[in-house]
C-alpha positions, 0 to 999 in steps of 0.5 A: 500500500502506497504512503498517504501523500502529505496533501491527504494528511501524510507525512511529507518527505521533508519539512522546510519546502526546498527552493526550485532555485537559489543563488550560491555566494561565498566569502570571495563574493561578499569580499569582493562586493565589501571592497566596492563598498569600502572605495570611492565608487558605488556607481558608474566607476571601474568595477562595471568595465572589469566585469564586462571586459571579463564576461566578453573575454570569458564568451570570446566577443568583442563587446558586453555591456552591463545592465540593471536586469536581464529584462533592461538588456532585452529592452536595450537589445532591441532598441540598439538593432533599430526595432520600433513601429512596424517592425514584428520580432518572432519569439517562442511562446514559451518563454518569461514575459520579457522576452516579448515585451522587449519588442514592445517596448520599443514599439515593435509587435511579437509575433509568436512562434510555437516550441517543439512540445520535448523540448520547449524550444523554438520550432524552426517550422513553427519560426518560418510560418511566423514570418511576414513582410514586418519581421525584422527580428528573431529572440530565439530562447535557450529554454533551460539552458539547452540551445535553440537549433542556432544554425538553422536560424542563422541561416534563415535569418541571413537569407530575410536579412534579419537581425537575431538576438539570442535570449540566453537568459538560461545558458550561459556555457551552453554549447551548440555544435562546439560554440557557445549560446549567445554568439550565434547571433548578432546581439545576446541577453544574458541575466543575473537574477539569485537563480540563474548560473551567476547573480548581481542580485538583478543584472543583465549582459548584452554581447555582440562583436557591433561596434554601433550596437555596443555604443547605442547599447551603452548610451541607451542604459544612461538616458540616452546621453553621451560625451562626444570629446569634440564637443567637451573639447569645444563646449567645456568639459561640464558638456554631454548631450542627449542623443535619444530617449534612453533609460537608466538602466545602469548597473552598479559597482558593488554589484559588478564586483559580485558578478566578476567574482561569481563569473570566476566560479562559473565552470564548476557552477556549471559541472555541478548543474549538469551533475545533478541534472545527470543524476535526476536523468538516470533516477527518472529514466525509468519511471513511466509517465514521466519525460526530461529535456532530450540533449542531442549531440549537437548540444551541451545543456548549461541547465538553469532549470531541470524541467519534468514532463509529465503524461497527464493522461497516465495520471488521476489527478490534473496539474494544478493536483499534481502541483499542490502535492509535490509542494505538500511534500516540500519541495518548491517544484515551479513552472516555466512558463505559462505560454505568453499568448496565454496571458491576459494582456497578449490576449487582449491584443488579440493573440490567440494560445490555440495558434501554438498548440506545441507551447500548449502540449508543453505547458500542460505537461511541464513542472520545473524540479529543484536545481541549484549549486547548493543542492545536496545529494541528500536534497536531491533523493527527497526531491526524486522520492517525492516524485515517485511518491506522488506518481505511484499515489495518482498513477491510473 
């Protein structure tokens, strides 16, 4: 007889609900941030070109510009490839809200492409249907830290002259054919929210190799004003002028220092990423009714997120069910992501979720399991056993 599962009454397999996801900071991190502190400069010093010189140097591209979130290098990335009016952007609908937002934010309009339903990818497909005489753009998304089919997108971006900007919010150290998301393609975003590979606390990264995007880029994140040394040689040294409606979307100091220190630690942070991710795969190979991410030969996965793909059909219980009793069991299980057509706002521009059937399937099937640096061994057992636990108890 199966255990009674903690949402009916039983006992759940461990106490304190462990977190999906959580940040890893050591006493390098807090002397680094510490040493920031104890300096003449909180903002706008030299701590922001130490990070970015070193995450261009560490991803081999000739220009990384820091930003306040991942959400602002979205924003920022969009604006320097010249999108606005008139222009769509293809985006998968599986993805964080930003990422079709960003296209807003400039004026542009998404338009929606559906993911392949193993995988939550961008279904290239699903990209060609999408385009139109408007697209201009394609924000493929590395979801969970497993690379986009990026050679097929190149090549279609280069034949329709399109601009692509890799979302590689979720992989840094991913690798597609041997090189790595986010230098495919012509700009790339990358985050440092506590739950991601490294963290600024909030804090994002733009790369691309375009001298004209890194200097939008960095005039765009400071209200759009710059210093031209002609003019201060002219006007005096007091003279800046502001070129466009730019925000201030500025990283700070301290914050650059936590991400050079985090940057350091990122190869082991990934080895061990993959090492969990690599033990849930053997305990779950087995187990009927239950899917992860397939990672072909053509990819390296940096894994942010470990989702689980459940058969609903094989179980009792719907999601929402399934849901409620793994956090019964305590452990912080979450899901990425609502299809973004779903949402009340994009349906009120008109989008329709039924146009991406793939984001559908996957969005109804996906739970996101704990993955993190400090995961322990024994962690990882409570989460593996909670999930049998509580497939055995609704299997039909």
């Amino acid at each position: 007889m199966n255990e009674p599962l903690a949402i009916h009454g039983g006992r759940p397999v461990r106490r304190e609900l462990l977190p999906y996801g959580r940040q890893a900071i050591d006493e390098a991190d807090r002397a680094a941030v510490h040493e920031v502190l104890a300096g003449d400069w909180l903002t706008q010093g030299p701590a922001i070109a130490r990070f970015e010189d070193a995450f261009a140097a560490r991803f081999g591209a000739a220009h990384a510009v820091a930003f306040a979130n991942g959400t602002a290098a979205l924003h920022a990335a969009c604006f320097a490839a010249g999108l606005g009016p008139g222009d769509e952007a293809v985006v998968p609908a599986i993805t964080f809200a930003a990422t079709a937002n960003a296209a807003l934010y400039v004026g542009a309009r998404p338009a929606f492409a559906d993911v392949d339903p193993r995988t939550g990818l961008i279904s290239v497909a699903s990209l060609k249907k999408a385009l139109g005489t408007r697209t201009r753009a394609v924000l493929p998304v590395h979801y969970a830290g497993l690379p986009a089919d990026l050679d097929e997108i190149m090549a279609l971006a280069e034949s329709r002259r399109l601009i692509v900007i890799e979302d590689a919010c979720h992989a840094p150290g991913a690798l597609f054919r041997g090189k790595p998301a986010g230098r495919w393609g012509h700009l790339a975003c990358f985050s440092f929210h506590p739950v991601k590979h490294l963290t600024t606390g909030e804090g994002g990264m733009v790369l691309t190799d375009n001298p004209e995007y890194a200097e939008r880029l960095r005039c765009f994140r400071t209200h759009g004003i710059a210093k031209d040394p002609a003019a201060v040689e002219r006007e005096g040294g007091w003279h800046y002028e502001m070129r466009f409606l730019g925000f201030n979307y500025r990283l700070t100091d301290f914050q650059a220092a936590l991400g050079l220190s985090q940057l350091g630690k990122l190869d082991e942070f990934l080895r061990v990423r993959r090492e969990h991710a690599a033990a849930y795969d053997r305990e779950f190979a087995a187990l009927p009714g239950v899917a992860f991410l397939p990672v072909d030969e053509k990819r390296t996965c940096a894994y942010h997120l470990y989702p689980l793909l459940f058969d609903m059909d094989a179980l009792t219980c719907d999601k929402r069910t399934l849901f409620a009793a793994l956090r019964a069991e305590g452990i912080g299980v979450q899901v990425h992501y609502i299809p973004v057509p779903r949402h009340p706002f994009y349906r009120g521009l008109g989008y329709d979720p039924a146009l991406t059937p793939g984001a559908e399937t996957f969005f109804a099937r996906e739970i996101s399991l704990p993955l993190f640096v400090g995961l322990t061994a024994a962690d990882r057992d409570d989460v593996v056993t909670a999930v049998h636990k509580v497939v055995a108890a609704f299997r039909r």
